[in-house]
C-alpha atoms as an extended CHARMM CRD file, in Angstrom:
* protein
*
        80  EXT
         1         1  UNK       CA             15.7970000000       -6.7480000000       -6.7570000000  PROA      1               0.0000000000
         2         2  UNK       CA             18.6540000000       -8.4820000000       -4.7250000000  PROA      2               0.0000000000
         3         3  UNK       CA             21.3310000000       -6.7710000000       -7.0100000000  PROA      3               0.0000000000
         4         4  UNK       CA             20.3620000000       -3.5900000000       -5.9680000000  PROA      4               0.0000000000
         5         5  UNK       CA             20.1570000000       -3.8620000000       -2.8390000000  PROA      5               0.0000000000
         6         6  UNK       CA             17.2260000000       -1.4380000000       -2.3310000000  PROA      6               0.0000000000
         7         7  UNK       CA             13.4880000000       -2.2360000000       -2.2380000000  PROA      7               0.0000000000
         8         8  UNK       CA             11.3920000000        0.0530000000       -4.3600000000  PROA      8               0.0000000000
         9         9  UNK       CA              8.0510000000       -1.9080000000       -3.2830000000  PROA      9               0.0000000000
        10        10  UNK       CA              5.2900000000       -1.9260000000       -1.3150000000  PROA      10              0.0000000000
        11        11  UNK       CA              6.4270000000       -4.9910000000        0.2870000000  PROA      11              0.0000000000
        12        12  UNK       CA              9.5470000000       -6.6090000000        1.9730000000  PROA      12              0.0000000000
        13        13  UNK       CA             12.0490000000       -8.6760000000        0.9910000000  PROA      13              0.0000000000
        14        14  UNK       CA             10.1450000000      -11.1360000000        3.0610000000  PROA      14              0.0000000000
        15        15  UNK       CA              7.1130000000      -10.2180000000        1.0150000000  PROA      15              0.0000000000
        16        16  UNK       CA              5.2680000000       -8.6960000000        4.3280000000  PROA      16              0.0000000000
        17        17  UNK       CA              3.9030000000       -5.7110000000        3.1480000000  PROA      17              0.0000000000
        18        18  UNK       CA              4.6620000000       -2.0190000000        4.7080000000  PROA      18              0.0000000000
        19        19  UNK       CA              1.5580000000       -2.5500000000        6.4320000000  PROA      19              0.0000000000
        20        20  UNK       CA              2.9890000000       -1.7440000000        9.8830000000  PROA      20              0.0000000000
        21        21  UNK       CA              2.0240000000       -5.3360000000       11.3140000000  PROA      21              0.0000000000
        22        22  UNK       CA              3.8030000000       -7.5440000000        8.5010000000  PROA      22              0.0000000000
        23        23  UNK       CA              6.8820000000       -6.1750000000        8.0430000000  PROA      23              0.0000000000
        24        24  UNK       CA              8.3480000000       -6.2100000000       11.6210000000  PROA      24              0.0000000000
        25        25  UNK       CA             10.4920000000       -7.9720000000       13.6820000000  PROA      25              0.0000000000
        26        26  UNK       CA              7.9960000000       -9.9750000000       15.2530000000  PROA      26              0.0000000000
        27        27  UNK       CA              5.1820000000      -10.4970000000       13.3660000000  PROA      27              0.0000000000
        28        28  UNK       CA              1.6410000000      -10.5140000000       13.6380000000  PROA      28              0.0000000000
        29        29  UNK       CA              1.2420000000      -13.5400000000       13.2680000000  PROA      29              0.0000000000
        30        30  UNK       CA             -0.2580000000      -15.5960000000        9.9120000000  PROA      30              0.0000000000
        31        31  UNK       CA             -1.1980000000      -13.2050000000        6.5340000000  PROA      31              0.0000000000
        32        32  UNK       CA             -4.7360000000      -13.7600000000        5.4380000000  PROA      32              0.0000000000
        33        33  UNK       CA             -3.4180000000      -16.8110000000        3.4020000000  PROA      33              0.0000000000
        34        34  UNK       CA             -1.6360000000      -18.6060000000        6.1370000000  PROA      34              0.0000000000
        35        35  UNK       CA              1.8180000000      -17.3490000000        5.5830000000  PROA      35              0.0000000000
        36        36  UNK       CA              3.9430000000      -16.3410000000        8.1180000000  PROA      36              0.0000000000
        37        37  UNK       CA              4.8390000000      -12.4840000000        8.6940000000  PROA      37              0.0000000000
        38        38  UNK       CA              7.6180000000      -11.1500000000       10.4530000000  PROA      38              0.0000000000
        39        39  UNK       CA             11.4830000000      -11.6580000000       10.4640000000  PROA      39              0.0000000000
        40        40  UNK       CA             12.3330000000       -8.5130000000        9.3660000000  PROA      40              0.0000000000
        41        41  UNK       CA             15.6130000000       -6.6220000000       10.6660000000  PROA      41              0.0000000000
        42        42  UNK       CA             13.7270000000       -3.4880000000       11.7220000000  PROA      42              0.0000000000
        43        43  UNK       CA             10.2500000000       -2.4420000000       12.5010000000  PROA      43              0.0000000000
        44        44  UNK       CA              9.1190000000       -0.9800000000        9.6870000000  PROA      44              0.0000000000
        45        45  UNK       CA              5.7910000000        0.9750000000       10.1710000000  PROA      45              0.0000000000
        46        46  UNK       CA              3.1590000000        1.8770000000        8.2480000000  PROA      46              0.0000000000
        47        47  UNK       CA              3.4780000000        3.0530000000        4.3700000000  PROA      47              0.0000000000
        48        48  UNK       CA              0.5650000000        1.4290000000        2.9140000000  PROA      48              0.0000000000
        49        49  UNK       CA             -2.0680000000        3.8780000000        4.6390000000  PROA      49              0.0000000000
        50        50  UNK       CA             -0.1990000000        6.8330000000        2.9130000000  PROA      50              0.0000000000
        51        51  UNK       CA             -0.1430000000        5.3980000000       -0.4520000000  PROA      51              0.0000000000
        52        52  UNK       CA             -4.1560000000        3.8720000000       -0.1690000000  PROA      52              0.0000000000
        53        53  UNK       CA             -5.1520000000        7.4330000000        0.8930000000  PROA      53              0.0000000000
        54        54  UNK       CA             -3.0360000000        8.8480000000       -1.5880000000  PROA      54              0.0000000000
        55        55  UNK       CA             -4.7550000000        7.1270000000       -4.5180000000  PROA      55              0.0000000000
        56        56  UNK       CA             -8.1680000000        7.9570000000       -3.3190000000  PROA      56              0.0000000000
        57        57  UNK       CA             -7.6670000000       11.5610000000       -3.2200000000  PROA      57              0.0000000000
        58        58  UNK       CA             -5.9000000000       11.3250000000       -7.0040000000  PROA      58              0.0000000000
        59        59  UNK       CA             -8.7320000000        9.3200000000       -8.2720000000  PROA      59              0.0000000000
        60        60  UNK       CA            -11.5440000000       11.2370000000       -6.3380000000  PROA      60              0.0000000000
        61        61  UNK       CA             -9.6370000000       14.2800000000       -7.9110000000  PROA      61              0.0000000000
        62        62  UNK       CA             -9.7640000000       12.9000000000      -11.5760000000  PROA      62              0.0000000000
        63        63  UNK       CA            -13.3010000000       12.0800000000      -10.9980000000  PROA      63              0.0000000000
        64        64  UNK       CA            -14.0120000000       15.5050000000      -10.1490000000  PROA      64              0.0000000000
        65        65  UNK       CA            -15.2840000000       14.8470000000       -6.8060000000  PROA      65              0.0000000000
        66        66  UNK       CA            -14.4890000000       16.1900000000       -3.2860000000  PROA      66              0.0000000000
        67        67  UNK       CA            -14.8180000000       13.5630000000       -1.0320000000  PROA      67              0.0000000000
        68        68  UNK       CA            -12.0740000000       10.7100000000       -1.3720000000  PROA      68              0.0000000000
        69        69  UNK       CA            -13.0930000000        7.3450000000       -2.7070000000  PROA      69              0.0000000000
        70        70  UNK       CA            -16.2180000000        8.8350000000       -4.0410000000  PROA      70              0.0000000000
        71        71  UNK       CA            -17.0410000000        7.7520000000       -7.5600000000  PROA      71              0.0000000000
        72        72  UNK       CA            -19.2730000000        9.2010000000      -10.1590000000  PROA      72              0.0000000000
        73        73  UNK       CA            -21.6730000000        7.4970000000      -12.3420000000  PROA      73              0.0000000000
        74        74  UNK       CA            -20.1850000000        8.4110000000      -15.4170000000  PROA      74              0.0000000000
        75        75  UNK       CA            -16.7550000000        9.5410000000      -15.9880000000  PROA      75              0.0000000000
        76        76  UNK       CA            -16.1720000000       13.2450000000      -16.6390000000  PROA      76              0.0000000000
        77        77  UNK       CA            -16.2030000000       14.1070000000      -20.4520000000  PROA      77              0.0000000000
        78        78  UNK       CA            -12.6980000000       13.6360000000      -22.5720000000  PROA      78              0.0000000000
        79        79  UNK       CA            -11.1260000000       16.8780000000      -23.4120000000  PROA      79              0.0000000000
        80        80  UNK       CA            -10.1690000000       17.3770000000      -27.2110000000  PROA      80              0.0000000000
């Protein structure tokens, strides 16, 4: 939100995401839908990674299994 001038997201101002290619000063070039990346003030690295890895182990967790991104055929029973 441009009123706060803070960024809570997972992507830009510029609406590269913290991918560590997209939101730099440079760029990497097109996004996958032909839009430019780059322009940013600052290099901004790589945040998405954590996050994606993050929310395999939670869900892998929830799912009861041990290996991240693993699924189970059915979900684990409701508790009362």
């Amino acid at each position: 939100m441009d009123n706060e001038k803070l960024n809570w997201g997972l992507v830009s101002p510029h609406d590269n995401p913290y991918d560590g290619k997209s939101a730099t000063i440079k760029g990497a070039g097109p996004d996958q839908w032909g839009y430019p990346t780059g322009g940013e003030r600052a290099n901004y690295g790589d945040f998405l990674s954590a996050v994606s890895t993050a929310n395999r182990l939670v869900e892998s967790q929830l799912a009861g299994t041990s290996e991240p991104g693993a699924r189970l055929a059915t979900p684990p029973p409701a508790h009362p």
